[in-house]
Backbone bond lengths (Angstrom), bond angles and torsions (degrees), N, CA, C in turn:
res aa  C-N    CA-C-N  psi(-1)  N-CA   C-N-CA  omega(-1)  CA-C   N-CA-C  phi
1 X - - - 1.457 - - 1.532 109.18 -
2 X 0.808 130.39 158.12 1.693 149.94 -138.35 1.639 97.98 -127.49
3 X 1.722 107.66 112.29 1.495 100.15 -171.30 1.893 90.17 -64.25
4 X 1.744 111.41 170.22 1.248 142.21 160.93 1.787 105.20 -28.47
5 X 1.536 96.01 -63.66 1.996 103.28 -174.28 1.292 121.60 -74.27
6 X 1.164 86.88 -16.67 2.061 94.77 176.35 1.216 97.45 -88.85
7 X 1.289 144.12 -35.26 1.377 133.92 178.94 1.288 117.06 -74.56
8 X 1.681 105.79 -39.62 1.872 96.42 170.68 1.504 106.93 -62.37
9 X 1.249 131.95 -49.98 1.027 107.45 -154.74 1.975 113.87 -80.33
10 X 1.220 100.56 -11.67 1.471 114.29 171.09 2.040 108.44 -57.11
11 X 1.519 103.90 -49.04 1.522 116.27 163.67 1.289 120.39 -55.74
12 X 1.194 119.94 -34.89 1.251 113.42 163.10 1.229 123.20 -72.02
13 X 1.163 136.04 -46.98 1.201 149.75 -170.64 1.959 100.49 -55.45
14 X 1.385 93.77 -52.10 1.910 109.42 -179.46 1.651 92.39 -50.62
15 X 1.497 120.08 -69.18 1.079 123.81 -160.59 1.851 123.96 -42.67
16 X 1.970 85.47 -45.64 1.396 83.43 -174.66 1.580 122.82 -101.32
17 X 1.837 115.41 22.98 0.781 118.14 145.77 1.754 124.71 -92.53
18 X 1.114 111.58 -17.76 1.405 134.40 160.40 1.906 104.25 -31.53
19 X 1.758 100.11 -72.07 0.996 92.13 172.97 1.532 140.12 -101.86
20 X 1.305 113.73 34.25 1.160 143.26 166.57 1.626 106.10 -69.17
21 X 1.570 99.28 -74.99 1.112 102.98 164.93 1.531 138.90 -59.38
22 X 1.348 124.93 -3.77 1.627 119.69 152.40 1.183 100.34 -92.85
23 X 1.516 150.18 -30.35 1.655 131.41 -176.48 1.708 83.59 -66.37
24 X 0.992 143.74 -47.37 1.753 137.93 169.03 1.208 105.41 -46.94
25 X 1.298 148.74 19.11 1.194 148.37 169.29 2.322 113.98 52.89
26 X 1.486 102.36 34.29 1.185 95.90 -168.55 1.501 86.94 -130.78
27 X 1.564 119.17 153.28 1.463 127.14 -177.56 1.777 99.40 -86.66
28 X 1.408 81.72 133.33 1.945 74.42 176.55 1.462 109.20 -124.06
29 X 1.410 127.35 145.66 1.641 105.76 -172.82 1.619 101.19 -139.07
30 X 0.922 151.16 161.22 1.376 134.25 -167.91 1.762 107.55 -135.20
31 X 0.620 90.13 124.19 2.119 113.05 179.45 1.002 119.88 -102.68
32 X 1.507 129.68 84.70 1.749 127.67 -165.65 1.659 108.84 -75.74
33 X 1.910 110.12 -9.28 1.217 105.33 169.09 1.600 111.59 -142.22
34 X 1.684 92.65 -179.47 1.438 90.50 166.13 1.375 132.16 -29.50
35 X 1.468 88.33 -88.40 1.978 118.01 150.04 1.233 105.52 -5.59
36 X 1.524 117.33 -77.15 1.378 101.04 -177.56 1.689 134.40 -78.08
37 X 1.087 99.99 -14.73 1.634 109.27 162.73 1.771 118.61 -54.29
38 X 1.122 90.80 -49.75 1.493 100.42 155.93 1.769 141.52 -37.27
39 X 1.397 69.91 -61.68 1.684 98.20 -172.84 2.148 106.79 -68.41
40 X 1.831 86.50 -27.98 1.284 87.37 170.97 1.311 131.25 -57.34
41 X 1.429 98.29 -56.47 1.718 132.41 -163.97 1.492 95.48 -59.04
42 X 1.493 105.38 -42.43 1.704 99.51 -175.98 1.711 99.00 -66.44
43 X 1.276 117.08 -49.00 1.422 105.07 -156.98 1.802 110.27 -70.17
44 X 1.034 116.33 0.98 1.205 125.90 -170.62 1.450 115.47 -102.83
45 X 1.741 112.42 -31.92 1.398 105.91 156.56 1.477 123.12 -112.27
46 X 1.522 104.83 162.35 1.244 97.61 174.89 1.789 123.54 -106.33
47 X 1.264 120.88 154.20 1.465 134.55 -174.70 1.582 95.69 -41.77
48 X 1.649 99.63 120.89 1.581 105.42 167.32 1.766 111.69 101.39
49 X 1.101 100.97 10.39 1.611 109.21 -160.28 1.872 80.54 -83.59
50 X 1.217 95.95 171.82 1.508 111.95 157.76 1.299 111.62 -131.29
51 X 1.684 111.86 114.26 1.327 155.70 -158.90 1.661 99.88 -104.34
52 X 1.912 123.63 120.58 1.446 104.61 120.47 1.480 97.64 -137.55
53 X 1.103 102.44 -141.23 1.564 111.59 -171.34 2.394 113.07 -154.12
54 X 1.121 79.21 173.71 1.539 84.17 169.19 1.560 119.60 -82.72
55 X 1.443 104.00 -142.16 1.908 105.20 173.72 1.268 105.53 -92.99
56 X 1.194 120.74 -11.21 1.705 119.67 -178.35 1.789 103.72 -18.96
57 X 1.637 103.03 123.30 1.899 97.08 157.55 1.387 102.29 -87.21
58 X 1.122 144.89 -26.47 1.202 142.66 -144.11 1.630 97.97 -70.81
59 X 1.423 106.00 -59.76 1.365 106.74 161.83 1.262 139.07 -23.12
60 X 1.669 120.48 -34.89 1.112 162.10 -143.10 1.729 86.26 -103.33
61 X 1.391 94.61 -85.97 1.309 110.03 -179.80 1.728 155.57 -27.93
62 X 2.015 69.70 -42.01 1.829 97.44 -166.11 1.943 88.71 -104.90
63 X 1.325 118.26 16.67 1.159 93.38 171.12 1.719 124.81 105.00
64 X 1.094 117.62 -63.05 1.732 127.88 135.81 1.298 140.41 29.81
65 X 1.358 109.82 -72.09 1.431 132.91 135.88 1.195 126.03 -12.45
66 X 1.565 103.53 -79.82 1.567 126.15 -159.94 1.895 88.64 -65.08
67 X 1.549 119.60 -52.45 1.363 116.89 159.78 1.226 127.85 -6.54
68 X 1.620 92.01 -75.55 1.692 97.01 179.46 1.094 123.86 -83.77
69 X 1.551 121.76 -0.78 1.422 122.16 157.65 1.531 118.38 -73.38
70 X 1.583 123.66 -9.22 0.989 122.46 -156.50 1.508 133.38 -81.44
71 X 1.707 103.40 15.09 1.201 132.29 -168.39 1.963 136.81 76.44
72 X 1.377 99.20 -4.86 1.119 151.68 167.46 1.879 111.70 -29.67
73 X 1.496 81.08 -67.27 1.675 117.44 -178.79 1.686 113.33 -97.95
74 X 1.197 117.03 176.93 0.771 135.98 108.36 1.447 151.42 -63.44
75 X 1.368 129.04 71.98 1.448 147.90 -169.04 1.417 119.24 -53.50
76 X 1.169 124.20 100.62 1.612 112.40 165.88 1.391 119.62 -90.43
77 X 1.271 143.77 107.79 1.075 147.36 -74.26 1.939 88.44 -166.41
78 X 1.072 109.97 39.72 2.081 93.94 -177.88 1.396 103.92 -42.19
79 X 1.324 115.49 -64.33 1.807 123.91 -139.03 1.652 83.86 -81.56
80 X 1.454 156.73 -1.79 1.264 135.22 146.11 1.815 108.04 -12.66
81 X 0.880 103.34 155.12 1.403 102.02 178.22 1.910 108.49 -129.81
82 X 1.341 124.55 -23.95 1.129 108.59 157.09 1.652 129.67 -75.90
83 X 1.342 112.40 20.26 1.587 126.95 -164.40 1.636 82.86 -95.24
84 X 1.745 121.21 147.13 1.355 131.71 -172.55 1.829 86.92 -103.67
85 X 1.779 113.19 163.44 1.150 89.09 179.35 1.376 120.30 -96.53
86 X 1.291 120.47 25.09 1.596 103.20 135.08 1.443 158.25 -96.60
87 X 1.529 99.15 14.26 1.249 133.80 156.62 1.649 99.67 -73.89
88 X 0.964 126.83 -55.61 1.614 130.69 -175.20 1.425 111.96 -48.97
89 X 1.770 108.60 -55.17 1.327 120.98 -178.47 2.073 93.53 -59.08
90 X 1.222 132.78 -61.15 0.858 105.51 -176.47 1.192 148.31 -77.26
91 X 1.297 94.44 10.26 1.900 110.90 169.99 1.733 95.47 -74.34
92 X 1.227 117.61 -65.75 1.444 123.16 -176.08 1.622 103.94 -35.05
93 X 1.034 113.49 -50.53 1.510 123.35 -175.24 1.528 106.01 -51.74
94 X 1.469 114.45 -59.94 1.610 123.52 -166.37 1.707 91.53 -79.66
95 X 0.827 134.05 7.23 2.135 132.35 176.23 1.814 87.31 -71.93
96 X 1.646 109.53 -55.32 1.905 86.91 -162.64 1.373 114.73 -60.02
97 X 1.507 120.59 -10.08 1.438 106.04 -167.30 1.508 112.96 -115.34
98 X 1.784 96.23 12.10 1.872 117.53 -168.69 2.202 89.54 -62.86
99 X 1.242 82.39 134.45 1.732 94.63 163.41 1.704 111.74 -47.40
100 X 1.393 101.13 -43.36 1.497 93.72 -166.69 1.714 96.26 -145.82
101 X 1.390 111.79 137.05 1.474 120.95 -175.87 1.616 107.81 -119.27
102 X 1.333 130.58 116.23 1.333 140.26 -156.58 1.585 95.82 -108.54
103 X 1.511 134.79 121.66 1.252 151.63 172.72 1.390 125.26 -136.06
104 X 0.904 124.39 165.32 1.569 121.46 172.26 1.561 110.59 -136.24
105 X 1.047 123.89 148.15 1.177 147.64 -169.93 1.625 120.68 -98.05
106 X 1.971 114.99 98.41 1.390 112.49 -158.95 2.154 90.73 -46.46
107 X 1.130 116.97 -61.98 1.149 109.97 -169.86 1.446 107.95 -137.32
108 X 1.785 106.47 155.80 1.538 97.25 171.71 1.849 95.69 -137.07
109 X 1.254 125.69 155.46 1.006 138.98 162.07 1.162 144.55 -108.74
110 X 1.611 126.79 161.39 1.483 127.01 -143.90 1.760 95.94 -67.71
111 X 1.192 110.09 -17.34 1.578 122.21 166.65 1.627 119.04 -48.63
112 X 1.506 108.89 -27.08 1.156 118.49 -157.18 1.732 130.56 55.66
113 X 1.611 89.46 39.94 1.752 101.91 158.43 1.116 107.14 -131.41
114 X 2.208 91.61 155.49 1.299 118.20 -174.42 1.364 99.66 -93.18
115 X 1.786 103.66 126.70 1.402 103.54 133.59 1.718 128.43 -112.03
């Protein structure tokens, strides 16, 4: 468990990269969990969208996935594994014109840049 001062100042730190990243002109929203990572992704798209994503595991991880598998969306689906690879190539293809593109960011800073 996380003393009291390490957590404020951890909140701060969220916060003022938070708004780092909108003076960067990018929406930033913060998810202290799975659950809410989730809860995000849903509230952020809408039913019928066409959804994929990058290599992110986290996605994988936090739940996400199973989301956009959930019939919900439209799923673009690379890592399917009964897909031949030119079904693959054309998932990659239909990503530039996907409603919504899901990535993760190796790192971002209190600067509010992505690397």
């Amino acid at each position: 468990m996380m003393d009291k001062n390490r957590q404020a100042v951890l909140q701060c730190q969220i916060e003022r990269t938070m708004r780092a990243l909108r003076a960067n002109r990018m929406a930033a929203y913060y998810a202290p969990t799975c659950a809410d990572a989730v809860r995000q992704v849903e509230a952020l798209l809408s039913e019928g969208d066409v959804v994929t994503h990058g290599g992110s595991m986290t996605l994988e991880e936090c739940g996400v996935v199973d989301l956009l598998k959930s019939g919900k969306y439209t799923y673009l689906d690379r890592n399917d594994p009964s897909l031949s690879p030119q079904q693959v190539q054309e998932i990659y293809q239909r990503a530039f014109t996907a409603d919504a593109y899901l990535t993760s960011a190796n790192a971002i800073t209190e600067n509010g840049e992505l690397y």
